[in-house]
C-alpha positions, 0 to 999 in steps of 0.5 A: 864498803865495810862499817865498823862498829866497836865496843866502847872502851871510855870509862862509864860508857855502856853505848853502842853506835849501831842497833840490829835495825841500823845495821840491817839499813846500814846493810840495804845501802849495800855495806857490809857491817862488822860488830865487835862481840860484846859491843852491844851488851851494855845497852841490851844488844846480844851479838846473836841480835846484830848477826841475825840482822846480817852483821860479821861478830869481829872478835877484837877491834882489829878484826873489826876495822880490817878494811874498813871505809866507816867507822862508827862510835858514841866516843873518840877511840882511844889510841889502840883502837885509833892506831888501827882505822884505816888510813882513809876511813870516815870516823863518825861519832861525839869525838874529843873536837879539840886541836890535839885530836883533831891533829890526831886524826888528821896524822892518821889519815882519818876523815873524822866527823864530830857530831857533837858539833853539828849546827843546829838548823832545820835540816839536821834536826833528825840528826842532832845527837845532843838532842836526843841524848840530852832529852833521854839523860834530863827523863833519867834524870828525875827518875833516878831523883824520885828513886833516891827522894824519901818521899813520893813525888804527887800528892798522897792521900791516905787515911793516916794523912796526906804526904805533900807533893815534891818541890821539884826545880829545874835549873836549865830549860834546853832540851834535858831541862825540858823533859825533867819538867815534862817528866817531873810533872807526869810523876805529879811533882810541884815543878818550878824552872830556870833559864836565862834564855829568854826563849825558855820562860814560855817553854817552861809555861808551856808545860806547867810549870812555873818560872823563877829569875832574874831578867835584865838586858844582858838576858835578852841576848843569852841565846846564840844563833845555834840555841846554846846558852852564851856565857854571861857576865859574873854580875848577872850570874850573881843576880840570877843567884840572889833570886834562886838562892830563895826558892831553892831552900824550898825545894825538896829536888832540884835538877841541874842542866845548865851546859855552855858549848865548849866551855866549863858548865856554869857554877849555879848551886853555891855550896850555902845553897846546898846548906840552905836545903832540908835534909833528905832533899836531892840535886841531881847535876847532869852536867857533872861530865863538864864540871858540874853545875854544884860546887859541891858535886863530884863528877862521878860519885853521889855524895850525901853532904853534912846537912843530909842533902844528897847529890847525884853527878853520875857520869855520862847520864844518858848511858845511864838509860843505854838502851833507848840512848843507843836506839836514838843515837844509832838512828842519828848516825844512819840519817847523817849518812843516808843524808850524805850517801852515794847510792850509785857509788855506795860510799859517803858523799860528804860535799864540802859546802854543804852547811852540815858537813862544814860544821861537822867535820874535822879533818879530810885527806890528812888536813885538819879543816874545821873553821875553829882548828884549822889555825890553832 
């Protein structure tokens, strides 16, 4: 069977779905794997790399996807490329899981798997690229705060005198929030964190740092059976403002992570919170691709507000760090595949009651079949 790799075309995205040692894996299961030139470059990847490692260098995505039975991506293909998979192919990547391209790929015959959509279970932990993308934008996160911060982050002793150490707050304790914690404390930051899940005060503990919120019984069920954070209620939003609006007009950091599975990202930063802040101080919002956690982010963009607070809303904050996010996104394609592969056969065996599959697949044989989409 042919695997295509492309080179991504999204505004803002630098990474590819496959490295040399997936493809050589890739390879061993008995493919062939075309790499569009230049798919790589962006994360560190020549195409003299992934031809050493066995792959065909495609000169144009048709090229590439000429015959091809899978189709791996880090983004929805956009409509030239999508108008080029074969009928039949096997798309796998984070696409736009929504009805109209769900539609899209069910009218173009493509099986198309979102991975963005795998549930979270013991068995697909290996596979789950948010994790392993959330975990490397919430490290890059805090280094990109310390390098725009005009301070240091640990205490500093000198014999001119001594700088403070950084008041850092994390605001959100998944899977980023907890690195930018783990992180923020290696750089020797004084940490502080949020969440209203209740799992997540003794996670944040756990690493050193201290917990700041507001706690009630809407709280106690802030968590969905998947680990994603509910959407709760304008009134316990308002509360949870009270308590940190205090806290947060100390801070010399603050590091945003707050996202709620399908829906805007939650407002947590209101702009008189941005005002309360000394000058010089940073908030880096890395759910600025979901409508940002600051009122006053610009997905997109850092700004320097009037009061001389600096807000950081890159986009797309794990490609940011491409080549290790491409590494580990590359890897979680390969264990979804391996887990589903017919070794007799060498073709994907996705089995339609398999607890994985069912959450992750869109559409098959020209049928849109996800639970969520299939009536919409």
């Amino acid at each position: 069977m042919r695997v295509a790799v492309l080179r991504e075309r999204r505004a803002a995205e630098t990474r590819v779905a496959a490295t040399p040692e997936t493809v050589k894996k890739l390879i061993g299961l008995g493919n062939t794997v075309a790499v569009e030139t230049g798919a790589g470059m962006a994360s560190g990847i020549p195409d003299s790399a992934y031809a050493e490692a066995g792959a065909e260098i495609a000169a144009d995505p048709g090229a590439a996807l000429a015959g091809a039975g899978i189709v791996l991506a880090v983004r929805a293909p956009e409509a030239a490329e999508l108008a080029k998979i074969p009928r039949g192919a096997l798309l796998i990547g984070t696409l736009q899981a929504d009805a109209a391209a769900a539609k899209a790929y069910a009218e173009a015959g493509i099986d198309a798997c979102a991975m963005e959509l795998l549930p979270r279970i013991t068995r697909a932990q290996s596979m789950d690229v948010l994790s392993s993308q959330a975990n490397l934008a919430g490290y890059r996160a805090v280094i990109e705060a310390a390098e725009t911060f005009d301070r240091g982050f640990p205490m500093l002793m000198t014999a001119a005198g001594t700088i403070p150490a950084a008041n850092v707050f994390i605001m959100g304790a998944g899977v980023a929030g907890l690195q930018a914690i783990a992180t923020a404390r290696r750089l020797g930051g004084r940490v502080s964190a949020t969440d209203v899940r209740p799992a997540a005060k003794e996670e944040i503990k756990s690493l050193g740092a201290s917990f700041v919120g507001y706690e009630d019984e809407e709280s106690k069920a802030a968590q969905t059976a998947g680990g994603y954070a509910k959407q709760l209620s304008a009134e316990f939003y308002a509360k949870q403002a009270e308590v940190v609006a205090g806290h947060i007009a100390k801070q010399d950091i603050v590091v945003t992570t707050a996202l709620v599975q399908g829906r805007k990202a939650p407002t947590l930063v209101t702009e008189a919170m941005v005002h309360s802040m000394k000058p010089g101080s940073v908030i880096v919002d890395i759910a600025s691709d979901a409508g940002g956690n600051v009122a006053l982010t610009k997905p997109g963009e850092a700004v320097t507000t009037a009061n001389g607070v600096k807000i950081l809303g890159w986009s797309n904050w794990p490609g940011r760090i491409a080549g290790a996010s491409s590494a580990l996104y590359a890897r979680n394609l390969l264990t979804f595949l391996t887990t589903f592969w017919d070794k007799e056969g060498k073709k994907p065996a996705l089995k339609e009651d398999d607890e994985i599959v069912k959450g992750v697949a869109l559409t098959r044989a020209g049928a849109v079949v996800h639970p969520s989409l299939a009536s919409a």
